[in-house]
C-alpha positions in Angstrom: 114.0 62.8 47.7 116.2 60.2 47.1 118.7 61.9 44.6 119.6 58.9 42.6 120.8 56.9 45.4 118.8 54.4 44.8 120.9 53.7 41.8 124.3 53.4 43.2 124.0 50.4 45.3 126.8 50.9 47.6 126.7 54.5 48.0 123.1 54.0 49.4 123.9 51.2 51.9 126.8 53.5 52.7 124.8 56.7 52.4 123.9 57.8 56.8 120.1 57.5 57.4 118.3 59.8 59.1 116.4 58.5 62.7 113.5 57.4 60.6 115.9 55.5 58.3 115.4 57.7 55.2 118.9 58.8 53.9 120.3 61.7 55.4 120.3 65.0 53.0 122.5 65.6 50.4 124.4 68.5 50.4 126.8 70.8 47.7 130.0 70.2 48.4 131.8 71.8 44.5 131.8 71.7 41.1 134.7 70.4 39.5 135.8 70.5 35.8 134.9 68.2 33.3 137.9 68.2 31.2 140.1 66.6 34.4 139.7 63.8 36.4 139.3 66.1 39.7 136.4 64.4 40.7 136.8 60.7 40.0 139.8 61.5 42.8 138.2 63.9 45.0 135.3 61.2 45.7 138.1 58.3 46.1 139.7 60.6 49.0 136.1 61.4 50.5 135.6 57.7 50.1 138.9 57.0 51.5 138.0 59.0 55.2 134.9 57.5 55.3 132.9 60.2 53.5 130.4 59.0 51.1 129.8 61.2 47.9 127.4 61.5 44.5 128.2 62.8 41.3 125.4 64.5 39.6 125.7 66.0 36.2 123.8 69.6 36.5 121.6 70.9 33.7 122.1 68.9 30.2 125.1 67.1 31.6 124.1 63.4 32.0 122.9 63.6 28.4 126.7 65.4 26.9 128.0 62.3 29.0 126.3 59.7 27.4 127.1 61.9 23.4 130.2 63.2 23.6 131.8 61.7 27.1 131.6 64.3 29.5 129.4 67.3 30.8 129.5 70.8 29.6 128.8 72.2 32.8 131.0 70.5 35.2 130.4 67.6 37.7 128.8 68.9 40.8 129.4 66.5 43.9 127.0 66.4 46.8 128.4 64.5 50.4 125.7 63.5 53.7 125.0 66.6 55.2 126.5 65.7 58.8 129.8 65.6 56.6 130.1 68.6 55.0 132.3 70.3 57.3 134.8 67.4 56.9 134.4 67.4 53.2 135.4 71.1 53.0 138.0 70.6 56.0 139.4 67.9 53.2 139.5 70.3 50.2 141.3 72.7 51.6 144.0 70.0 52.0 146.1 71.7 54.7 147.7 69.2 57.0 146.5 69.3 60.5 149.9 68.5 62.5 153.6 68.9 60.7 154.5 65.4 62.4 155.2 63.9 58.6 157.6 67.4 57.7 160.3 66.8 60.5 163.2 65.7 59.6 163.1 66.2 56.0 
């Protein structure tokens, strides 16, 4: 299954291939609103630590896109499996080492 890749150019040169050279599987990582721009930046800091990402538009939501310019139900965004953990490390956006908070 290709999930769309095929279509995003970049994201599928990008995308980590399996041994066999197939791209590796995608997996959930959330589903963000569709009335923000949550996901636009959430996928710009993925991209940012090297993670690639897709944006899929679950149920009916490619086609309230297109009509009324965004989905009903959300954006869901899928990462390369081997990145998940990362991904989710990333969300939770607590800072590993307080090096940057000294001093202030």
């Amino acid at each position: 299954m290709s999930w769309g890749l095929h279509k995003f150019g970049k994201a599928y040169d990008a995308w980590p291939k399996t041994p066999e050279g197939e791209p590796e599987e995608p997996a959930f990582l959330v589903n963000c609103s569709p009335l923000d721009m949550n996901a636009e930046m959430l996928c710009s800091m993925l991209e940012a630590y090297g993670i690639q990402s897709v944006i899929r538009y679950p149920g009916d939501g490619a086609f309230g896109k297109v009509v009324i310019g965004m989905s009903g139900n959300g954006v869901d965004i899928f990462v390369p499996k081997s990145s998940l953990s990362d991904a989710q490390e990333l969300l939770k956006g607590e800072p590993e080492h307080d090096e940057l908070q000294e001093g202030i």
